[in-house]
N, C-alpha and C positions, 0 to 999 in steps of 0.2 A: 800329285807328283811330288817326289822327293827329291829335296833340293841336298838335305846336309844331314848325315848318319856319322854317330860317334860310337864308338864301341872301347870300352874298357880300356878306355882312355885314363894315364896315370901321371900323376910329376912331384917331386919332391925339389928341397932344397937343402942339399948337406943331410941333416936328420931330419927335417920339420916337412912332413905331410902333408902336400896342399890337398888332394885328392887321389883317387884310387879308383880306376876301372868304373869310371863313369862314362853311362851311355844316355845319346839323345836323340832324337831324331827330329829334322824341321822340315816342314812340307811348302809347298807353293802356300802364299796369301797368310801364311799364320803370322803372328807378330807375337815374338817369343822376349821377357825381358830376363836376364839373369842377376838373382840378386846375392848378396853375400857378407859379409863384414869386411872389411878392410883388412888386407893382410892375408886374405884365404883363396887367393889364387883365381878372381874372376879376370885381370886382366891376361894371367897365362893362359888359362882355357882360351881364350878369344886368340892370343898370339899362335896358338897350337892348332885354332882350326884356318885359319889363314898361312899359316905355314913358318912363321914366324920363328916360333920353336916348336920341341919333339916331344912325342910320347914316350913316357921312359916304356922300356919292357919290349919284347918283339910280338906283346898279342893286342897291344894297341893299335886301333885300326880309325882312321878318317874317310867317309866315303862324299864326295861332291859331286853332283850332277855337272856330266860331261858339256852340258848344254848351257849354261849358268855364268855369268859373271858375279865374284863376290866384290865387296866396296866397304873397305876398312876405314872407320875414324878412329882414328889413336885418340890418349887424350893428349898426348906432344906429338903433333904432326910431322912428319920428312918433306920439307920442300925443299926448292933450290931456290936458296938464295939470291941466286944470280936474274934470274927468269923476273919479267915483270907481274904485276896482277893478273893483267890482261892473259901472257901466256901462260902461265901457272893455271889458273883456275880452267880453261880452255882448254889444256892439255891429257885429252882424256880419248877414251879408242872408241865412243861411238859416233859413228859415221855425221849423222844429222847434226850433231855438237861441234864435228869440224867442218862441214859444210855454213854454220853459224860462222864459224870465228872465220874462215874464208871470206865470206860476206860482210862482216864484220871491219876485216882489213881493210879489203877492197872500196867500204867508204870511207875509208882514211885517206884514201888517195884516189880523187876527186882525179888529176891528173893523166890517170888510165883505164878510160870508160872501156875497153878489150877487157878488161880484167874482173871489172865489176858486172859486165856481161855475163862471163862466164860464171860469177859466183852465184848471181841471181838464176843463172840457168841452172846449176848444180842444185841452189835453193829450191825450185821448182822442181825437178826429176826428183828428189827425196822427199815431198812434201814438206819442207823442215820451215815454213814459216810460223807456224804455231811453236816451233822449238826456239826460236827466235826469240819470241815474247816470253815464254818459260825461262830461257835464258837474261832475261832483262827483268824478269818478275824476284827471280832466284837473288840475284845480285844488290836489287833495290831492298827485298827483306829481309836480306843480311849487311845493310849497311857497308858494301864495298862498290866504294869508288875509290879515284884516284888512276885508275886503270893503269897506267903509267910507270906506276912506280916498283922500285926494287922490292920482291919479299922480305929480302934480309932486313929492312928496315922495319917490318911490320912487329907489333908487339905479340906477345904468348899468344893473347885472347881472339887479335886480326888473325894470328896465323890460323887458330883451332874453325875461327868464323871460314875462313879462306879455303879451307881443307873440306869442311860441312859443304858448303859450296858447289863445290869441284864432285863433290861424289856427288849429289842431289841432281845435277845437271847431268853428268855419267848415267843414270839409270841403271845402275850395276840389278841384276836378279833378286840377289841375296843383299840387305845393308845391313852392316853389322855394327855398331855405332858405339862407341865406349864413350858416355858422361857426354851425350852431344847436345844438352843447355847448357854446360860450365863455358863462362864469356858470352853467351849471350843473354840483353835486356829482356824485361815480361814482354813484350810486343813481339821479339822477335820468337820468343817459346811457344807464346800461341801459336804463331805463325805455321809452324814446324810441328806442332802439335798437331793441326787442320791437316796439314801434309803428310804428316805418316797415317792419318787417318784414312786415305787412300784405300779403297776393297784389296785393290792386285796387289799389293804393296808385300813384298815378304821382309821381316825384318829379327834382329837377334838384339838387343842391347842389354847394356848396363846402364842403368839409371835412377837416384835417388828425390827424380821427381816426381812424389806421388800422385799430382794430377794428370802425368804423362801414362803414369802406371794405371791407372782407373780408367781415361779417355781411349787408351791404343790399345792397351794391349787384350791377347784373348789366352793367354798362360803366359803363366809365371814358372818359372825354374829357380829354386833355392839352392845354393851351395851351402852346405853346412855339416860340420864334421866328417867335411873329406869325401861326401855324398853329395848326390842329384835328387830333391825332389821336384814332381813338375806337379803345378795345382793350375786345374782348367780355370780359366774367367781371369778375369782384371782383379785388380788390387785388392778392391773389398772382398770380392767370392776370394781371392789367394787369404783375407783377414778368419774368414769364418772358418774354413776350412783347415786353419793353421793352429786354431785358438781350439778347434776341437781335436786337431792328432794333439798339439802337446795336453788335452784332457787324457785322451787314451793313455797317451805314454806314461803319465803319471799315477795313474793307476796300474799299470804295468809295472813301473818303476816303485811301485807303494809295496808291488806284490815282492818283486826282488830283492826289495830292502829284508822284508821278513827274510825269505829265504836264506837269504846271506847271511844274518845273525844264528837263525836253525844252522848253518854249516858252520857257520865258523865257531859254535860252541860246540860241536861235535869232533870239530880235527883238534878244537885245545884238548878235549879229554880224552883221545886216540894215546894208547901206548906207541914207541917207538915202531917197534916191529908190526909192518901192515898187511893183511890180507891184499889176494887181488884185489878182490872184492872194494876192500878198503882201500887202496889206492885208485879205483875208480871212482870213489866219490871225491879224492882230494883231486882227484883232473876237474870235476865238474866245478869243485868248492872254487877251484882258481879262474874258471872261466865266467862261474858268476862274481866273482873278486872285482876282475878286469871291468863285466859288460857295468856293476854298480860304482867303482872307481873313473871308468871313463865318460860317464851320463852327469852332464854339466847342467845346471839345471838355474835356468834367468831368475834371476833376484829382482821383482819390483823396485823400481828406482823412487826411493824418499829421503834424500840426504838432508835438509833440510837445516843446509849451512847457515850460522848467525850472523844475518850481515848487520852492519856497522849501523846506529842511528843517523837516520835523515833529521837536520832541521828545518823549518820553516822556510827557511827560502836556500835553495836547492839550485838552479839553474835557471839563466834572466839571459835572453839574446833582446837587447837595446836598439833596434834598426839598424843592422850590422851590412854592410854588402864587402862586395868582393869581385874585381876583377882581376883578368888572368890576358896577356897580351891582348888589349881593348876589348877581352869577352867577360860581359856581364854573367856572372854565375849565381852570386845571391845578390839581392835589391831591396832594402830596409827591411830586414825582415826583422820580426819582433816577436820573442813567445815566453812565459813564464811556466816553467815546470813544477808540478802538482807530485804529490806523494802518490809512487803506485803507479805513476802512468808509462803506458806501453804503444809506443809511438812507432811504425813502419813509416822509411824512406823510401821511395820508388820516383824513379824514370829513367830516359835512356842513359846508356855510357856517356861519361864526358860531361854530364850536365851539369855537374860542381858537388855531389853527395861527399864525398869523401872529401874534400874543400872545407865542405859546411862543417862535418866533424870537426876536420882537426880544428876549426874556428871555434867550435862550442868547449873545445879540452883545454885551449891555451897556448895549442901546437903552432898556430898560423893566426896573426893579428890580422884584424876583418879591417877594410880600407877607413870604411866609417863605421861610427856606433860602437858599441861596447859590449862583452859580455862577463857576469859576473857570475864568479861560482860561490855555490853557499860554502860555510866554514866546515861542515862536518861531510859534504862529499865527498866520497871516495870512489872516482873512478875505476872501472874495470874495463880497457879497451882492446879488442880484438881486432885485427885487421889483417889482409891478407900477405903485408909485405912486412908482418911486425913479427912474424916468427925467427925466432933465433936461437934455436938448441946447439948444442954440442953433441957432434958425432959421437964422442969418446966416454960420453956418459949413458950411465945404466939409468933403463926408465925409472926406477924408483928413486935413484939421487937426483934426476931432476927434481921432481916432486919434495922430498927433503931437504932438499935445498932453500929450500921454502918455508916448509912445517913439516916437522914429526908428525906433530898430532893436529886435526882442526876441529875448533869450537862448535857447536853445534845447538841450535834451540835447546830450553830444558836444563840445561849443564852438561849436556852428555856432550861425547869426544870420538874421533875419527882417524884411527891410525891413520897414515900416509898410502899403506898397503890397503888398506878396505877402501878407501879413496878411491885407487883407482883400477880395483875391481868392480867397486861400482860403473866406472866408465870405460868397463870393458877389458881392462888389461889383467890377464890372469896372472898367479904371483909367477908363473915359468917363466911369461912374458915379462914382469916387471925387472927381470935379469937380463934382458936383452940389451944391447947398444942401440941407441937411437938411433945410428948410421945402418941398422937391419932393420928399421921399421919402412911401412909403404909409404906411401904420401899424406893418404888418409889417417893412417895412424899419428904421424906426424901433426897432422892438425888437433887431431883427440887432445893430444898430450898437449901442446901449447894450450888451448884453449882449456884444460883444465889448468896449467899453471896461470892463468887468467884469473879463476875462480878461487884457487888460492889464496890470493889477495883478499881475499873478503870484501869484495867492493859492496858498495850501496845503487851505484848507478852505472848500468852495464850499456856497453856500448858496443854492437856486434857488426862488424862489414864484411858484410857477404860470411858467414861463420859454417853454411852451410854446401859451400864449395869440396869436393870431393871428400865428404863424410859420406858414412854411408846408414841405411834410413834403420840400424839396430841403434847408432848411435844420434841419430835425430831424436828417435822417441828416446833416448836417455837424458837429451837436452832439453829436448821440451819437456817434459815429467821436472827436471830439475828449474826450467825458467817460469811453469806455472806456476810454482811454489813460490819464486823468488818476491822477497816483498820491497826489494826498492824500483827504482826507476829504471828504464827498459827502453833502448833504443834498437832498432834492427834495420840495418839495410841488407834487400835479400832480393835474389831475384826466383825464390822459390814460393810459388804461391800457399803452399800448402803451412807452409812455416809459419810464413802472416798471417794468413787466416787465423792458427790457432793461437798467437801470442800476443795480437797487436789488435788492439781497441780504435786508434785513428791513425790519419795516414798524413806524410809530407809528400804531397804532390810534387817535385821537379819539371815545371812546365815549359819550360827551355828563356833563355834571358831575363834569368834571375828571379821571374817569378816563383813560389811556393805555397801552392794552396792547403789550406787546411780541412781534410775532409773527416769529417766522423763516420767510421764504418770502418771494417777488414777491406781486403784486395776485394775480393770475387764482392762485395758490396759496390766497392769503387767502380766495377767495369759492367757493372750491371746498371747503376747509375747511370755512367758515361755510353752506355747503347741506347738510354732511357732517351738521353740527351739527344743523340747523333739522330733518333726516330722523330721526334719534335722539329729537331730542326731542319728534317726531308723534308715532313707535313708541311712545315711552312712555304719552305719552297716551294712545293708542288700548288698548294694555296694562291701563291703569286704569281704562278706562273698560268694558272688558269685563269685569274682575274685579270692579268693581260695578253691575256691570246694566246692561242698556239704557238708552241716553238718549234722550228725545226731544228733536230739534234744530229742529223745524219753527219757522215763528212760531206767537204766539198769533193765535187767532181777537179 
């Protein structure tokens, strides 16, 4: 069954082309992800099939199954303010969902057993006790309690949590999800990872988590150069099959290069006055012009920036702790940093990671203990609330603002412009104002004026929040290379896996274990663990007799 048909669907902005007469079609059960570079128009597509905005042109057409509810996550949610947890996330059109929060109220007020009758009898006529439990399953894995309280109070990442929520319990037909891990921890990605795994489940997103893209999905849809293409299978089958069209193309594009030199030496040595004949070939000469001027072709990223000498002693956390209104966040903790080591942060929100940072930079003095920086580090620190551009400037005086030129292994040297081409921004775009860049772009750009710096010891938090995964492997290609010290807190597995040799546990009141392994080593571990410590259960509990486990009558 067809749920959602696009037909030569189009939109631009002023001059700049997001896409052109793009058509898709999504069916019952498929799980479709939309990917694209930042800046090319995946969030309007999505605002255009929801209704959001319009297809430029009178032959673009939307068609949605009259039968169908769809269920948008933004990645900036619309709530009211005003509404508490409780009604906000509960405020949704299907029937079983309000027959919950009925039921819900109703034992709020113990006071009017008439009431709680009839919620429990409404409960019954819809079956909705298992919606119940899905309802209190949903809430517990996204970390919202409180129930109580004003939305308006909630932070970015509660609201995006609060919104994910709210549609999940909805059951809408269609879910169409933009960036729905940004704000939340690895436990709760899994989480939601297992959940979209769902057989029935139909779904459309945008997402630059590649283990999301491997595990759910069954096609991929690429936005690229104003085009739709759709490659059957998950990530890797979308890897192989992507690796071998741009083989064809370049062979294609090997052939046109010829061609186009055979023409264009032929119109230099055309007299003025031209046959028909002759003017049919300068039609073509110019249409191969365009198709070899417009075919932009990915540069392997090896910049292979000169960072700064590390000496000998680098970074020294001295049994440092830290509390925060009587909550324990770090507790003696002590570590000596090694030349070259690539350290991953993980645990939940709130647990003191970004605490712990500004404790190791200098930013926030630790209650006890001490930390010492060596003399020749040179931090490089990213962070999510460290971005500070200026609207009014062109992306490339950012960047010179900085450096002309950057030093590079070897003696060689790095215009400012090859810069940040390498990192995606083409020289039309280097003329743009930062106040027309997207969000993502936004992040590119600060985090290359990071690298700028030529630090020695790079420090990343969460770096990998709405980039999108053209500009992931441009960053990892450039952090495998990097030869000094390497900190990452992320909540993107795939990130860690490739860049981080051991791991800071955050195991909540201060503790911080140190494990040697990547993530997916850590959580393989920790099942390792979780199976042992049934078996013993199960062990003890044979050794003293049966238990009964039932409920009480």
């Amino acid at each position: 069954m067809n749920y959602l048909t696009l037909e030569r669907v189009s939109k631009s902005y002023g001059e700049k082309l997001l896409f052109k007469d793009l058509t898709l079609f999504i069916n019952k059960a498929e799980k479709v992800a939309l990917i694209a570079k930042n800046g090319t128009g995946k969030t309007s597509l999505l605002n255009i099939i929801i209704g959001k905005e319009r297809s430029e042109g009178s032959e673009g057409k939307i068609y949605v199954n009259k039968d169908i509810r769809i269920g948008y996550l933004e990645q900036e949610p619309e709530l009211n303010p005003e509404k508490t947890i409780f009604e906000e996330v509960l405020a949704v059109e299907n029937p079983m969902v309000k027959a919950v929060k009925n039921y819900l109220e109703a034992l709020e007020n113990p006071d009017n057993p008439a009431l709680l009758e009839e919620a429990g009898h409404q409960m019954e006529e819809l079956h909705a006790w298992d919606q119940e439990a899905r309802v209190r399953e949903i809430l517990s894995r996204l970390k919202i309690d409180h129930l109580s309280q004003k939305v308006g109070f909630l932070s970015g990442g509660q609201k995006k949590r609060l919104a994910l929520a709210k549609l999940l319990i909805d059951e809408p037909e269609l879910l169409i999800l933009d960036e729905p891990t940004n704000h939340l921890d690895l436990d709760m990605i899994e989480w939601l990872e297992e959940y979209l795994q769902r057989p029935n489940l139909t779904l459309l997103m945008v997402t630059h988590d590649r283990y999301f893209l491997e595990s759910i999905c069954d096609s991929i849809v690429e936005l690229e150069r104003g085009s739709l293409t759709k490659f059957s299978g998950n990530y890797s089958a979308y890897l192989e099959k992507k690796a071998l069209l741009q083989e064809n193309e370049s062979i294609e594009f090997d052939k046109l290069k010829k061609l186009y030199s055979k023409e264009l030496d032929w119109v230099r040595r055309q007299p003025k006055a031209r046959t028909t004949k002759a003017k049919s070939r300068v039609d073509k000469f110019d249409q191969i012009k365009d198709q070899v001027s417009g075919r932009k072709v990915d540069e392997e990223m090896k910049m292979e920036i000169k960072a700064q000498r590390l000496g000998s002693k680098i970074l020294e956390a001295h049994n440092i702790s830290k509390k925060f209104n009587d909550q324990l966040l770090v507790d003696s903790f002590s570590y000596k940093f090694k030349k070259g080591e690539r350290v991953g942060i993980v645990g939940p929100n709130g647990a003191g990671k970004s605490t712990f940072l500004n404790m190791l930079i200098g930013q926030l003095a630790p209650d006890t203990g001490k930390v010492i920086v060596g003399e020749t580090t040179v931090f490089g620190y990213y962070t999510q609330s460290g971005m500070n551009l200026r609207d009014d400037k062109r992306v490339i005086d950012v960047i010179t603002d900085i450096a002309e030129v950057i030093p590079l292994e070897k003696g060689k040297h790095m215009t400012a412009a090859q810069l940040l081409e390498k990192f995606l921004f083409s020289r039309p775009q280097q003329q743009v104002y930062v106040s027309q860049l997207s969000g993502g772009e936004k992040r590119r750009l600060y985090l290359l004026t990071i690298l700028m710096n030529n630090p020695n010891f790079m420090i990343l938090d969460e770096p990998t929040n709405d980039l999108d995964i053209m500009t992931l492997n441009v960053l990892e290609d450039f952090l495998e290379d990097f030869p000094g010290c390497l900190i990452i807190v992320s909540h993107d597995r795939y990130f860690l896996d490739m860049l981080t040799e051991h791991l800071f546990i955050f195991e909540g009141k201060g503790a911080i274990k140190d494990f040697n392994g990547n993530y997916t080593e850590f959580r393989e571990w920790q099942k390792a663990e979780a199976k042992a410590a049934f078996r013993n259960f199960e062990t003890c509990c044979c050794r003293s007799g049966p238990t009964n486990l039932s409920r009480p009558e």
